[in-house]
C-alpha positions as CSV (number, residue, x, y, z in Angstrom):
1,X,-1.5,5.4,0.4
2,X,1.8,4.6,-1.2
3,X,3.6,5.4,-3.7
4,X,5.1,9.3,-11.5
5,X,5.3,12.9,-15.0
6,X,5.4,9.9,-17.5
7,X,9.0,8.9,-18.1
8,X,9.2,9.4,-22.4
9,X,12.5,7.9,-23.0
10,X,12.4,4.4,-23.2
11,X,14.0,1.2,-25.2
12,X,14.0,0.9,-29.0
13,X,14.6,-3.1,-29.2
14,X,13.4,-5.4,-32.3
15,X,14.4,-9.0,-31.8
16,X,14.9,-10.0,-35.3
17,X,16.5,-13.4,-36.2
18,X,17.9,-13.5,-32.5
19,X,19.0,-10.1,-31.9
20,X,17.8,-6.5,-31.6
21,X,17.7,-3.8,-34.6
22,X,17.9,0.0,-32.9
23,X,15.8,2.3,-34.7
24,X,16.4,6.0,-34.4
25,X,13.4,7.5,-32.7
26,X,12.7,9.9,-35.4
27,X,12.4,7.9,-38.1
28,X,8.4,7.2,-38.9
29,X,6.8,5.1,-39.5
30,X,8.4,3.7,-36.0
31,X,8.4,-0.1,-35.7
32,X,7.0,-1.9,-32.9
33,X,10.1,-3.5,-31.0
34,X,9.5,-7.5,-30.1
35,X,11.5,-8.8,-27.2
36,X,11.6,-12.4,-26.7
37,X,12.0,-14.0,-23.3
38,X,12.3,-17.5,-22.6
39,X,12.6,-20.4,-19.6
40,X,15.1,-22.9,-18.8
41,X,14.7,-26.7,-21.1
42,X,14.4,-27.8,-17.1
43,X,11.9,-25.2,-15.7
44,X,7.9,-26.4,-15.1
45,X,5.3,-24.9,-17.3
46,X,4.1,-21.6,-15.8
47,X,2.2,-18.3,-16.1
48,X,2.0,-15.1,-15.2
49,X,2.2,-11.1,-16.1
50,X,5.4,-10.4,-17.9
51,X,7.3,-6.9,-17.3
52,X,10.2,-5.9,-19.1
53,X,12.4,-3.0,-17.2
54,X,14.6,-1.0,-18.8
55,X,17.1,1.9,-17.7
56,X,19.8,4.2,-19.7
57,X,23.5,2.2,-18.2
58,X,25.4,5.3,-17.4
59,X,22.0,6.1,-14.9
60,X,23.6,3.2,-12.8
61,X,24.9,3.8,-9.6
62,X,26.6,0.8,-9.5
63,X,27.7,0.2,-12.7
64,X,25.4,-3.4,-13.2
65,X,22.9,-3.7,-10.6
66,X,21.3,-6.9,-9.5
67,X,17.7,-5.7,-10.4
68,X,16.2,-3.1,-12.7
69,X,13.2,-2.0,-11.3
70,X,10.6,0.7,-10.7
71,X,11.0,3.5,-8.0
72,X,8.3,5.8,-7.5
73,X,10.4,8.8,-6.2
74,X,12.8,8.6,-9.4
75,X,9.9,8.0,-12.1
76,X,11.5,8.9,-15.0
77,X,14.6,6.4,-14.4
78,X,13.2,3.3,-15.2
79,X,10.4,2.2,-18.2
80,X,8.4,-1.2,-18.7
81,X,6.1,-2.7,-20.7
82,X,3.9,-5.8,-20.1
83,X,2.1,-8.6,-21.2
84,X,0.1,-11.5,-19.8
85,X,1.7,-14.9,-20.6
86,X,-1.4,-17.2,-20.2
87,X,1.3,-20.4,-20.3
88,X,4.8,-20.6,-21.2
89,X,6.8,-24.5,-20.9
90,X,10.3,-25.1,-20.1
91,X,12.3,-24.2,-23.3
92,X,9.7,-22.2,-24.1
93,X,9.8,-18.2,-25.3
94,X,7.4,-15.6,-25.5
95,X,7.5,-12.3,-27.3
96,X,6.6,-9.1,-25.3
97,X,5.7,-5.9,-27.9
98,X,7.0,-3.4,-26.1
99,X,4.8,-0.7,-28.0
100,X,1.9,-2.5,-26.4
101,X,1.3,-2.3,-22.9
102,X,3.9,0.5,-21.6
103,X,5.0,3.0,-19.3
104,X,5.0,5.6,-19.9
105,X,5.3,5.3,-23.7
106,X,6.3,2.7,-26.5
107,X,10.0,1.5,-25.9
108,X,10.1,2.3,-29.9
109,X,11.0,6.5,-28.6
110,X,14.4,5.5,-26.9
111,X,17.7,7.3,-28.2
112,X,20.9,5.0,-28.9
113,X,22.7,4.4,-26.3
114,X,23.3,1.7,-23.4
115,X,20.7,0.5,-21.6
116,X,20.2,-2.1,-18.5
117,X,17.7,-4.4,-19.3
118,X,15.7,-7.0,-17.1
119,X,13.1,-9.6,-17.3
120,X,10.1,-10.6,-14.6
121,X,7.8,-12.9,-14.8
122,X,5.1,-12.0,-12.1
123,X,3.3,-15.4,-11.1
124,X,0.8,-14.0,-8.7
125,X,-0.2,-11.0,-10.2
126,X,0.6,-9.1,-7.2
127,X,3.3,-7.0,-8.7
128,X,1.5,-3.6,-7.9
129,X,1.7,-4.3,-4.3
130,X,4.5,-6.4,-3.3
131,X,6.6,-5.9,-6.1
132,X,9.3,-9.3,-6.6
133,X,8.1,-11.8,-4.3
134,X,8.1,-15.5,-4.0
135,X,8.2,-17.9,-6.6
136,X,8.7,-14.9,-9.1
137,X,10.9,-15.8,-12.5
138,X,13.9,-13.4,-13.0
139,X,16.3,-12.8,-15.9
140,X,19.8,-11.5,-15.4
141,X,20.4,-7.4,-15.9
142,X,21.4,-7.5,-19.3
143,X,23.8,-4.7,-20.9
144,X,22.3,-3.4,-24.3
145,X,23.6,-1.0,-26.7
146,X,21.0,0.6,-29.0
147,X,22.8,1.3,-32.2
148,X,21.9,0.1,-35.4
149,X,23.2,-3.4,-36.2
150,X,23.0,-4.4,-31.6
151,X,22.1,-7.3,-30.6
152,X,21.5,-8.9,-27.1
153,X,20.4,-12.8,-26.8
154,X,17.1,-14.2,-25.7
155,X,16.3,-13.1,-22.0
156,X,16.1,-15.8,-20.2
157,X,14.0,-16.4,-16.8
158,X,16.8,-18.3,-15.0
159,X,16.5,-17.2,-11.7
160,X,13.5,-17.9,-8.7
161,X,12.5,-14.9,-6.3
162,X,13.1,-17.2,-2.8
163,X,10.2,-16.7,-0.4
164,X,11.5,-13.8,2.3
165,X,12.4,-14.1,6.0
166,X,9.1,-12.8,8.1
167,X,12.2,-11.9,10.7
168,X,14.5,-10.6,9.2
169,X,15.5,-6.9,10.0
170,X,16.4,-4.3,7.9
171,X,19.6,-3.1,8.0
172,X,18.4,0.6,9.4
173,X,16.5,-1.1,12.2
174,X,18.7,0.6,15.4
175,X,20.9,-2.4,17.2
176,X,18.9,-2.1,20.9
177,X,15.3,-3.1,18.1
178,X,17.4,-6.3,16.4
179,X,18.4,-7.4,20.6
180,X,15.1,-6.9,21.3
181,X,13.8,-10.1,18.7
182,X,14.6,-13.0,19.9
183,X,12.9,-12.5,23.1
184,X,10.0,-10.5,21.3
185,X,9.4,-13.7,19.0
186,X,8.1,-15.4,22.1
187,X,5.7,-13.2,23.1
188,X,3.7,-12.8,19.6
189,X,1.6,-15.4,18.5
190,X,0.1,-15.9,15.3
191,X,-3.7,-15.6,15.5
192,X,-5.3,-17.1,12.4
193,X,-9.4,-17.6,13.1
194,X,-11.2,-18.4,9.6
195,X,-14.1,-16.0,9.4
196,X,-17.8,-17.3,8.7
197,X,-19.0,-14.4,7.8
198,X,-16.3,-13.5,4.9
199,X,-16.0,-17.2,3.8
200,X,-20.0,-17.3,3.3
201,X,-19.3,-14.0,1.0
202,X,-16.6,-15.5,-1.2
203,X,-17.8,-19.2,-1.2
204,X,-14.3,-20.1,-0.1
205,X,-12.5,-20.4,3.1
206,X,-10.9,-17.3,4.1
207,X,-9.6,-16.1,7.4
208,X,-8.8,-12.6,9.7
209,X,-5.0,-13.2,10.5
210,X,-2.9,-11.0,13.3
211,X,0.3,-10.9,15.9
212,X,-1.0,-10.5,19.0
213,X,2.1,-9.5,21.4
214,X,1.8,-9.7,24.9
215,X,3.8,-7.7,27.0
216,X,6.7,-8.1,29.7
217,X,5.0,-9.8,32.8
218,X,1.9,-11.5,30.9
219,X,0.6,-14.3,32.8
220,X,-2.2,-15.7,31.3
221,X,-3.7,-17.3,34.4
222,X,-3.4,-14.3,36.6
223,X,-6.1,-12.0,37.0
224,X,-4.5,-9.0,35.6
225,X,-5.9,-7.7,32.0
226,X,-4.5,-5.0,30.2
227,X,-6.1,-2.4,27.5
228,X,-5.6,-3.3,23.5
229,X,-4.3,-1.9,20.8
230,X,-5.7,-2.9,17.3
231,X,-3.2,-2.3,14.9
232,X,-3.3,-2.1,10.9
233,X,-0.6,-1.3,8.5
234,X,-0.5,0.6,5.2
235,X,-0.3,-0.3,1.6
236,X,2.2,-2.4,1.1
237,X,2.1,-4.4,4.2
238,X,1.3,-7.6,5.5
239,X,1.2,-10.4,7.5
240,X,4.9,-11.0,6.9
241,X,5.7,-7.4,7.5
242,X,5.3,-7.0,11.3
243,X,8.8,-8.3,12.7
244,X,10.2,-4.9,13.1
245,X,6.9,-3.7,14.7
246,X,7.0,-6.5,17.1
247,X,10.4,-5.7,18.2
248,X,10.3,-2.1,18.8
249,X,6.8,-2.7,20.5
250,X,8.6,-5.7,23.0
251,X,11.4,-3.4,23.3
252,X,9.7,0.1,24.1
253,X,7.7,-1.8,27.0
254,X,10.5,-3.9,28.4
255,X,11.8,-0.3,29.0
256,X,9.0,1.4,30.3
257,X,9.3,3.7,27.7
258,X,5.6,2.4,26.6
259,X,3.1,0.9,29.4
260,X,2.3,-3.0,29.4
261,X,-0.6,-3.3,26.6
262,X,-1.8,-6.4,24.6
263,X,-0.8,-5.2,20.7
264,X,-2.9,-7.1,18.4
265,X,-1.2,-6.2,14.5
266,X,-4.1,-7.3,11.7
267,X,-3.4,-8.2,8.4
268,X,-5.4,-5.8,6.0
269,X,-3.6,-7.0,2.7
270,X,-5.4,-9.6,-0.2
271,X,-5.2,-9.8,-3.7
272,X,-6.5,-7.0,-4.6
273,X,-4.4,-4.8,-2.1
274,X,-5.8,-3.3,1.1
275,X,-9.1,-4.2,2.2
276,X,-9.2,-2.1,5.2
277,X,-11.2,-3.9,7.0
278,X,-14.4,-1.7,5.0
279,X,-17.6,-3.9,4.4
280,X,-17.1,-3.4,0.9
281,X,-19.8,-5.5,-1.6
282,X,-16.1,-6.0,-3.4
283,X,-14.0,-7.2,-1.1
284,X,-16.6,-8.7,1.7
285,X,-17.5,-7.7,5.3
286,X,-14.2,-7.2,7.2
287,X,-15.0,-4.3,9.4
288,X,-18.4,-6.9,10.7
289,X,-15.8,-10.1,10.9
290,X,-13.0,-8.3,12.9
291,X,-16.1,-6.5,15.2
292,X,-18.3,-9.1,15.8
293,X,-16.0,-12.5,15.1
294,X,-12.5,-12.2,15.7
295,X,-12.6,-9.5,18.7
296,X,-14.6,-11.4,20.5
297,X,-12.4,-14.7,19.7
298,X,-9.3,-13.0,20.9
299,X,-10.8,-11.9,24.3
300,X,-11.7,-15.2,24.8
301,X,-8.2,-16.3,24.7
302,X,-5.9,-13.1,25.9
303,X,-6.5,-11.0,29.3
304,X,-7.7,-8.1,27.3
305,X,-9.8,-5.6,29.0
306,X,-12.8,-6.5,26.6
307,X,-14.4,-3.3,26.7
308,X,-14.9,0.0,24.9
309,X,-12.6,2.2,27.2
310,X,-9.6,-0.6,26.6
311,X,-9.8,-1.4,23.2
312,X,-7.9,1.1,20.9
313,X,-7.0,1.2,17.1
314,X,-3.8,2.5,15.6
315,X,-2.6,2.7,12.2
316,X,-0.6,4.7,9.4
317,X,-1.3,5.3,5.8
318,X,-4.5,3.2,4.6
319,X,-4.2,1.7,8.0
320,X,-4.7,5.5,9.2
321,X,-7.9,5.6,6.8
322,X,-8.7,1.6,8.2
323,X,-8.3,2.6,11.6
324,X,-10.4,6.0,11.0
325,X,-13.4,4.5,9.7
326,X,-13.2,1.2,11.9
327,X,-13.8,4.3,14.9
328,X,-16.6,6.3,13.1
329,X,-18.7,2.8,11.9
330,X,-18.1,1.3,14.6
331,X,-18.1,3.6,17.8
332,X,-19.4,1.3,20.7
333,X,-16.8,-1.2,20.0
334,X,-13.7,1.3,20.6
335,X,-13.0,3.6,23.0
336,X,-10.6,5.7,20.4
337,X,-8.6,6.1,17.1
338,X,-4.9,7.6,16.7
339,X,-4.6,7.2,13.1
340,X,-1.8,9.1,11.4
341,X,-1.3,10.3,7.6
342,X,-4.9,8.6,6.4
343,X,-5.9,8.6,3.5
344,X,-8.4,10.9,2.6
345,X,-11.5,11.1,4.9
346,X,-13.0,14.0,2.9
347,X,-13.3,13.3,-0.8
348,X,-13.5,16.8,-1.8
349,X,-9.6,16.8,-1.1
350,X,-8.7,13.2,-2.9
351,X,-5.2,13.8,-2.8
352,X,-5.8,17.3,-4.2
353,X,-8.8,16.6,-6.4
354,X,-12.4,17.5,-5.5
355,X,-14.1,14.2,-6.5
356,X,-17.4,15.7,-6.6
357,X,-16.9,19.1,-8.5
358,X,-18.9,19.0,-11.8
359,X,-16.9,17.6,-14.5
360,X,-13.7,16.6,-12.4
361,X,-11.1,14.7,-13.6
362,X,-8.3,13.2,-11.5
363,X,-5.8,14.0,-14.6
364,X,-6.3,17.9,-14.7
365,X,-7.3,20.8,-13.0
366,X,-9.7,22.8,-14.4
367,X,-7.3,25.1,-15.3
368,X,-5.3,22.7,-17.1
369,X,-2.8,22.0,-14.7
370,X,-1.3,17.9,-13.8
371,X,-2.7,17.0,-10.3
372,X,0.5,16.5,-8.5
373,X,0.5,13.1,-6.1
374,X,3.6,13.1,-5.0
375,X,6.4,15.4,-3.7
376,X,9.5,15.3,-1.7
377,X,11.6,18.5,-0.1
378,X,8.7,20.8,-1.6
379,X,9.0,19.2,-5.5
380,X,6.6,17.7,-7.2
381,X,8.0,14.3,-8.3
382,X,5.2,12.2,-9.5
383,X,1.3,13.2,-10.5
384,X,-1.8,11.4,-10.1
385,X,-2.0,10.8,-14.0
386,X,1.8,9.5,-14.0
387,X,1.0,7.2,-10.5
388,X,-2.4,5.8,-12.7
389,X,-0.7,5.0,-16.2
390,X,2.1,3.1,-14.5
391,X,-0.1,1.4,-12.3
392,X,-2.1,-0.4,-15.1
393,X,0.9,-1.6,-17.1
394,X,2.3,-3.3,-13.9
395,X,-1.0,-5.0,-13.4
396,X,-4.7,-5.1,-12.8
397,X,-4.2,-6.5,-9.0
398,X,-3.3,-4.8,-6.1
399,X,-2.2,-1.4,-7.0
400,X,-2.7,2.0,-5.0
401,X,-5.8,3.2,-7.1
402,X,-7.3,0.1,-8.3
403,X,-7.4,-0.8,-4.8
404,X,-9.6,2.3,-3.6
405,X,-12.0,1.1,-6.2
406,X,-11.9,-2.6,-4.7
407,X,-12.8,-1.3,-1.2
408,X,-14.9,2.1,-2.2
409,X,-17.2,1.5,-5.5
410,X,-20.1,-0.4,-6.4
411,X,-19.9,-4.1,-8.2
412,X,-20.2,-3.8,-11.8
413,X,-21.7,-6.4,-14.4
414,X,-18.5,-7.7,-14.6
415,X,-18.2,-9.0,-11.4
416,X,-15.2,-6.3,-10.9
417,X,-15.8,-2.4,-8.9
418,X,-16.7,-0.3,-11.3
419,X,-13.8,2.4,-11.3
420,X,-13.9,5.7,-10.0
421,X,-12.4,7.6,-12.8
422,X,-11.3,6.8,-16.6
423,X,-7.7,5.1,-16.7
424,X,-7.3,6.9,-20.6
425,X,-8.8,10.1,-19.9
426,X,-8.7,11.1,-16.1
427,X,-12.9,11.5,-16.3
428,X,-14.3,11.3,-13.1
429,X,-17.5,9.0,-13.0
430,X,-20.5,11.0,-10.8
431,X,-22.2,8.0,-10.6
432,X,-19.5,6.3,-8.4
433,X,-18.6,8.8,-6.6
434,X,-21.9,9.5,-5.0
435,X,-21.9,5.3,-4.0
436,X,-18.1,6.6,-2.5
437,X,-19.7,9.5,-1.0
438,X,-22.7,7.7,0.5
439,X,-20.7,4.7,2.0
440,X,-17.0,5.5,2.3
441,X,-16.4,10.0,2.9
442,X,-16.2,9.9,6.6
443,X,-16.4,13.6,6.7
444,X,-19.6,13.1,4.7
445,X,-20.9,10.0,7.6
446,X,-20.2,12.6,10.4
447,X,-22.0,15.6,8.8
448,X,-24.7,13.6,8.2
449,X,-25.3,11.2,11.2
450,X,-23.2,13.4,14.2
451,X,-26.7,13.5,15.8
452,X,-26.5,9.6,16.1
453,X,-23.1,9.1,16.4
454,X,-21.7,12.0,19.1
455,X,-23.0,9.7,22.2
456,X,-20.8,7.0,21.6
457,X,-17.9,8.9,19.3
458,X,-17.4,12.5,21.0
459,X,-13.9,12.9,21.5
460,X,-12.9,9.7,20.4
461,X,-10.8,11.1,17.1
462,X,-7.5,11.8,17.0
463,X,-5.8,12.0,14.1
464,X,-1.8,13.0,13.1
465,X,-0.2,14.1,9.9
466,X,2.6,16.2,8.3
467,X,2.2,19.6,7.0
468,X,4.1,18.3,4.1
469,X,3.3,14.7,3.9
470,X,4.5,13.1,1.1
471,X,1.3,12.2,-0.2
472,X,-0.6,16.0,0.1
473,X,-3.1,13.8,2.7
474,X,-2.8,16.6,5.1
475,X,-5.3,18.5,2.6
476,X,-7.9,16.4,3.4
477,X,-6.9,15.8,7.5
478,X,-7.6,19.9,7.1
479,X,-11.3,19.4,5.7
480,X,-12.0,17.1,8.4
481,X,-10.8,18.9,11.1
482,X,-13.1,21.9,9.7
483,X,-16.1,19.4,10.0
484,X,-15.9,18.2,13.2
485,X,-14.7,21.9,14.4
486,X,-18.3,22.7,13.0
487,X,-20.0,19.8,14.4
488,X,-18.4,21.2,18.1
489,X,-17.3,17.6,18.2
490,X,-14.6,16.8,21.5
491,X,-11.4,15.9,18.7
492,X,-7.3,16.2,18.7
493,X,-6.6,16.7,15.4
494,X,-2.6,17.4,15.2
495,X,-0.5,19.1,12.2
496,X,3.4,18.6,12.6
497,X,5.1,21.8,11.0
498,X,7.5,20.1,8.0
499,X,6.6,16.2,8.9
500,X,6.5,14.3,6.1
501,X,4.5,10.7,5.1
502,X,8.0,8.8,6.2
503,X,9.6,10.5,9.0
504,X,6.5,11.6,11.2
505,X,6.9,9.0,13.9
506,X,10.5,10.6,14.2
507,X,12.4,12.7,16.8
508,X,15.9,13.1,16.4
509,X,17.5,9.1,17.1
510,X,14.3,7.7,18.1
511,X,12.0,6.7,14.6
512,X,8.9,5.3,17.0
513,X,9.1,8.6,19.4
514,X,5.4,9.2,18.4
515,X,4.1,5.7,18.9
516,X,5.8,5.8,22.6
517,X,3.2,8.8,23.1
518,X,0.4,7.5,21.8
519,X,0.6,4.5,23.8
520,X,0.9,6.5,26.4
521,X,-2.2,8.8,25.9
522,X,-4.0,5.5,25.0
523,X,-3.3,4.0,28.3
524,X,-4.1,7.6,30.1
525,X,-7.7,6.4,28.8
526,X,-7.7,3.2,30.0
527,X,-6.4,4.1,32.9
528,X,-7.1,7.0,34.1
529,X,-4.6,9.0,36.2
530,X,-2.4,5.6,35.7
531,X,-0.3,7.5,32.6
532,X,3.0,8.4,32.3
């Protein structure tokens, strides 16, 4: 999961004979406002998704910032609307409606007033998940004043999102983790092996891609092998994401403060967000590739244990959910999960909506009420409705929810997953939720197949999340633990009294104090009476 009421108050701009005409908002009939955007006489032809953000000035912390943007934990600061640009040549211009496509309403309802105004063009379509990212077009944050008679000139895409640093810190990463790169880089090789049985599903070459970081003392032509520890990271992650990881991993075992394991740390992201590593008739097999292709390629080329009781799966978020079902589908191949703050593994808590109560819609409670999505010191900041309606004017790739229909629903006759619930209405389709509940509600798999499965999965579950995660996914950790408490299935299923989505991991200084015990209870299993 990742990161919503709608956010009403929005810009009034008409771009009339090169400038904009403010329009009080209760005037009727109210006019659709045109913005037009343009590219440099020098720029290359190019396309896109075009989004147009714009905030009230005095909401400015900083006066002018350098971006206007989205922020899902202040969603009523910041509107947009959206178009696709199909082609647009240097010199060219483009006019965005902004009482078309917007969030949360049309920029046509905005008081007078000054405003902050900025321009994106998103090449890849990947807006929903990365936000800015390489190669994207930027205008500059222009000041607008919304009066009648204001004008502001042509927005002009003048500027190139550079392509990021894969090793570059942030700022709040503690100084002993930024020491800890430079040696940490040499350790972690990129592991890129192109898949057979996911390239024969797409028709095209694709590939599972992962750091695999050894640790202090690795020699790979000494007999010593050492347990594993499949790691997957939530939405918004990737490839290009793992350098902090790395470091605090390299730096945690350097100081004994973790024992000497092989960390292997997939890639689960793709165009249309997270994949996983489901078998999804969307996305393509990536739970059989990583099982019976790329784990098998790895121990071919590391000192891994390369057997049940030493292989190992970790991961937060959607990598808590990826990491969760990788154990329950595939329980021979790992000798145990630690997945923290899943997703939801019982779909009759879907971040607070039963999925499969008659008539359900992930809008509204039956009594009327917003589903709330998500909350911060005990608020309610965002709903479900809020999270889906901005969702779909950023884009149609990669988002939060679209991307649960990508791994979770059946194919429809459009080639695309047919979605799990009505983007207008909130209506909850029956029909796709039973394929969800038949393939993907793990609570649902273990009720149904614990006969089967307990030999080879009995006590292999452990799972970790906040009473007040960010994201209510605690509700449904709750429902799961109730199953397997009913199953008398062998589990550790662990509630941390006030732990958020963000700050579980944390205890006092340390922000990877829960990742230093879990390595250490995974290596009690590897090695018995060999922990810490």
């Amino acid at each position: 999961m990742s990161i919503g009421s709608p956010f009403r108050a929005v810009l009034a701009l008409a771009l009339l004979a090169g400038g904009f005409d403010a329009v009080h908002a209760d005037e009727a009939p109210a006019v659709h406002r045109i913005v037009r955007v343009g590219l440099p006489a020098a720029s290359p032809g190019t396309s896109g998704r075009l989004l147009l953000f714009a905030m009230p000035a005095p909401a400015a912390k900083d006066g002018k910032p350098e971006a206007v943007d989205t922020n899902p934990f202040r969603p009523t600061a910041v509107s947009v609307a959206a178009r696709d640009v199909t082609w647009i040549g240097g010199g060219q211009t483009v006019d965005i409606d902004t009482d078309g496509e917007a969030f949360p309403a049309g920029f046509s309802a905005l008081p007078p007033g000054d405003y902050l105004v900025q321009a994106v063009l998103d090449v890849g379509h990947d807006y929903n998940y990365h936000g800015r990212g390489a190669g994207d077009l930027l205008s500059a944050v222009t000041a607008v004043k919304l009066a009648p008679g204001g004008t502001v000139p042509t927005l002009v895409l003048d500027k190139t999102v550079p392509a990021k640093d894969p090793w570059l810190l942030s700022p709040r990463v503690p100084q002993a983790v930024r020491d800890a790169l430079p040696e940490a880089r040499k350790h972690a090789h990129a592991e890129i092996m192109p898949s057979a049985a996911l390239t024969a599903f797409a028709g095209r070459p694709l590939a599972i891609r992962a750091w695999v970081l050894t640790p202090p003392g690795y020699d790979a032509k000494a007999s010593t092998r050492y347990p594993t520890v499949y790691v997957t990271h939530g939405f918004g992650g990737g490839f290009d994401e793992y350098a902090g990881t790395i470091a605090s991993l390299w730096s945690a075992m350097a100081n004994r403060l973790m024992p000497p394991m092989i960390w292997v740390l997939l890639d689960e992201s793709g165009p249309t967000g997270t994949h996983e590593f489901a078998d999804s008739v969307n996305n393509g097999p990536w739970g059989q590739a990583l099982t019976t292709e790329y784990i098998p390629w790895l121990e071919g080329r590391y000192r891994m244990d390369a057997k049940v009781g030493g292989r190992f799966l970790n991961g937060h978020s959607s990598g808590g959910w990826a990491t969760l079902w990788l154990q329950t589908r595939y329980p021979k191949v790992f000798g145990g999960t630690w997945s923290t703050s899943p997703d939801p593994s019982d779909f009759h808590n879907f971040t607070n909506i039963d999925l499969y109560a008659p008539h359900a819609n992930a809008y509204k409670a039956p009594d009327g009420t917003a589903y709330p999505l998500v909350r911060d010191d005990g608020k309610v900041i965002a709903t479900f409705e809020t999270f889906a309606r901005l969702e779909r004017v950023l884009g149609a790739y990669g988002g939060q929810l679209a991307s649960f229909d990508w791994v979770f629903s059946p194919r429809g006759t459009d080639g695309r997953p047919q979605p799990m619930f009505n983007r207008d209405t909130g209506a909850i389709d029956p029909d796709v939720v039973a394929y969800w509940r038949d393939h993907y509600d793990i609570a649902q798999r273990l009720r149904t197949q614990w006969p089967t499965l307990k030999p080879d999965l009995d006590g292999k579950i452990h799972l970790i999340v906040g009473t007040a995660d960010t994201f209510y996914l605690d509700g449904s950790a709750k429902l799961l633990k109730e199953t397997l408490d009913g199953l008398h299935a062998r589990s550790d299923i662990r509630f941390l009294p006030g732990k958020t989505h963000f700050d579980l991991y944390v205890e006092g200084d340390d922000r990877q104090a829960l990742m230093k015990k879990i390595a250490w209870e995974m290596y009690g299993v590897a090695r018995p009476g060999q922990g810490r």
